[in-house]
Phi, psi and omega in degrees: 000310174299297151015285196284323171301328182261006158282270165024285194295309174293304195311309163338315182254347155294346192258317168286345170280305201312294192290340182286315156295359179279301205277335154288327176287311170278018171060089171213327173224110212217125170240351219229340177270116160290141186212112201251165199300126151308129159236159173273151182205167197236138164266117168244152207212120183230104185290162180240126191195145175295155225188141181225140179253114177254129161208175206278097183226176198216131182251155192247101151235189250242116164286353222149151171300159189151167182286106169242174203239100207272157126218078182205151177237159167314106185112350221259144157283140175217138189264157193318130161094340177277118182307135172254324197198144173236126164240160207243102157302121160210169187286139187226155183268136174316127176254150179225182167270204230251355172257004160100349151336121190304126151297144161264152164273335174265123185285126154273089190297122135335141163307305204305005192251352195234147173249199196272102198288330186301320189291351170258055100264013148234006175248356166277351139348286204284353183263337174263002187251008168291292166281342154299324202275306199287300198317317179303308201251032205333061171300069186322290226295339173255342175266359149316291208293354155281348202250310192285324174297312178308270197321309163300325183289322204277347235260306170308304207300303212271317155000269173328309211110011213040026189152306198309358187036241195274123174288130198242142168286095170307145156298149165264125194240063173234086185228194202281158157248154167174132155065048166109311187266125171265137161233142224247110157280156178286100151326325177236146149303118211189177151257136176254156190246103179292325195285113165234178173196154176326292237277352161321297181324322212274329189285056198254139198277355163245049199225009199271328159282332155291357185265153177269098173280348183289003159240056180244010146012280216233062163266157176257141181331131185283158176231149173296103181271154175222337185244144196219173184202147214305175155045009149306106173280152188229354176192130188261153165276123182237126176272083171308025190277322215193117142266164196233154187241113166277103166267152107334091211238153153297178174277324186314286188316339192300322204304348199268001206210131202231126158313111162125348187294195180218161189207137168272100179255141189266145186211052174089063177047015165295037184348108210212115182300119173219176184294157131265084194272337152175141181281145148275130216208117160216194172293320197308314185186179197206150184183181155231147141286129146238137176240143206228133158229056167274195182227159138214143233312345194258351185313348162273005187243298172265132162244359131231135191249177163213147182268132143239137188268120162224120181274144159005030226331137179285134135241158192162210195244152186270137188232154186248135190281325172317317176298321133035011205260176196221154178190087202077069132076005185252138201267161127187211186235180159281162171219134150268143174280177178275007159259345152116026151291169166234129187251131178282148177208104179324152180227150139284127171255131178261331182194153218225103173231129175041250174257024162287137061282192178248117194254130182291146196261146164063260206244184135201154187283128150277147181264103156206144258280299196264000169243060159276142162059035182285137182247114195255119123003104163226181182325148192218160181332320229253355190275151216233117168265142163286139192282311190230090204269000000 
């Protein structure tokens, strides 16, 4: 009898360690898991990142070597026909670079300075036989995010040119002679700009999709001339309504800056409201143009700067990424319930800063052809995330 009770008693407690790992296997009993509060938090996010500045501008140069003379200061307005500059012929000795070769003053831009037009035109082929094949199977819910890649590409494409690749500002070179001398008046209306370098040429406003900014790293700084040298430009004219900022962004930072949306970019400690005025986007790099038409004390000066980018602030409930997991391709987290199972729950991401994000809270909508506008169950106020599922 005793016997038979304490067989009882192991089958018993061996059938309850058994179930208790089946129901552990199966997330159905989890004592061991951290897990911290839904909260709503606002992201607020402030990038630091290097930045090149294009605007509508016209270079001056040099009919000939010579001395020259401003009356004009950095940053100054000047109206059509007002003398800016006098130059004095005199003999300057040739320079050459560092392969012993005479410089030219007019930049002839490197392929390697472009980016790679064929591969974009070959992924827009294939983005466009993409997008035939989902309207056909009408997946609606994937072709917006084809249409906006196709857009940037068509964008690059109308760029290009039919060939011409990187477009260069020639100096303009027409000025008075008289007593000797040349004297150069303002073609245009602007701020001027003392500082220049060859590479002023390159910054032509229809090149801002086409350039490979990872190789403009290391251009050299613009300088003040006083000494010139023939078809050398030495002073820009600047059309202040709008300058434009090219950053380098991850895909993660992208997400922060929606087109047509606004942003704060700081610029030598300057607060300055600007556009998300359109992304860039190829294999080579991502990034945005922003766009601002404010003025600022340096905006005549730097052709490449560092920014700090602060985006709209996100709000929405904060998730930690590590919680993070995917299942068919749909992102989300775990919730332990209050019986201690564990639940999966689809996420939305609205924005992504370092093991953070910000998440849409309660629902968020799908686009999509035959589920449109289906409203999917996500994280809510009351739910407990598993930290580490």
């Amino acid at each position: 009898m005793r016997n038979r009770v304490l067989s009882t008693l192991l089958i018993t407690s061996v059938v309850v360690v058994l179930l208790a790992f089946f129901l552990n296997t199966l997330g159905l009993f989890e004592q061991n898991l951290k897990t911290y509060p839904a909260t709503i938090q606002k992201l607020k996010v402030e990038l630091d990142k290097d930045a090149f500045v294009f605007r509508d501008e016209i270079i001056l140069g040099a009919y000939e070597d010579g001395e020259l003379e401003y009356f004009v200061e950095e940053g100054q307005r000047v109206y059509v026909g007002q003398p800016i500059a006098r130059l004095t012929p005199s003999s300057l000795p040739e320079e050459f670079d560092s392969s012993g070769d005479k410089i030219s003053y007019t930049l002839d831009p490197s392929e390697d300075l472009m980016i790679n037009i064929e591969g974009i035109r070959s992924n827009i082929r294939s983005l466009e036989d993409e997008l035939s094949y989902l309207v056909k199977q009408n997946k609606y819910d994937e072709i917006e995010d084809v249409r906006q890649r196709l857009s940037s590409l068509y964008l690059i494409q109308s760029a290009y040119k039919d060939g011409q690749g990187l477009s260069t500002t020639k100096p303009l070179i027409k000025p008075n002679f008289e007593n000797g001398r040349y004297t150069y008046f303002a073609p245009k209306p602007g701020l001027i700009g003392l500082e220049s370098s060859i590479y002023d040429q390159l910054f032509n406003l229809d090149n801002i999709h086409l350039i490979n900014y990872s190789k403009l790293k290391d251009i050299p700084s613009s300088s003040f001339l006083t000494q010139v040298h023939k078809n050398q430009g030495f002073i820009r004219i600047v059309d202040n309504k709008e300058s434009f900022i090219a950053v380098e962004l991850t895909e993660a930072e992208l997400s922060f800056f929606v087109e047509g949306g606004l942003c704060t970019i700081i610029i030598d400690g300057n607060r300055i409201s600007a556009e998300n005025f359109q992304t860039l986007r190829t294999e080579q790099q991502s990034g945005m143009l922003f766009r601002i038409f404010e003025d600022y004390p340096t905006m005549t000066s730097q052709r490449k700067i560092n920014v700090k980018l602060i985006p709209e602030e996100t709000e929405g409930i904060l998730v930690k990424t590590k919680s993070i997991l995917e299942q068919d391709g749909q992102p989300g987290v775990y919730i332990l319930k209050n019986n201690g199972r564990k639940v999966f729950l689809p996420i939305k991401i609205k924005g992504h800063v370092g093991e953070e994000v910000v998440i849409y809270s309660d629902y968020f909508t799908l686009n999509s052809g035959e589920n449109a506008n289906e409203s999917i169950e996500t994280v809510n106020l009351y739910d407990e995330i598993v930290e580490e599922p």
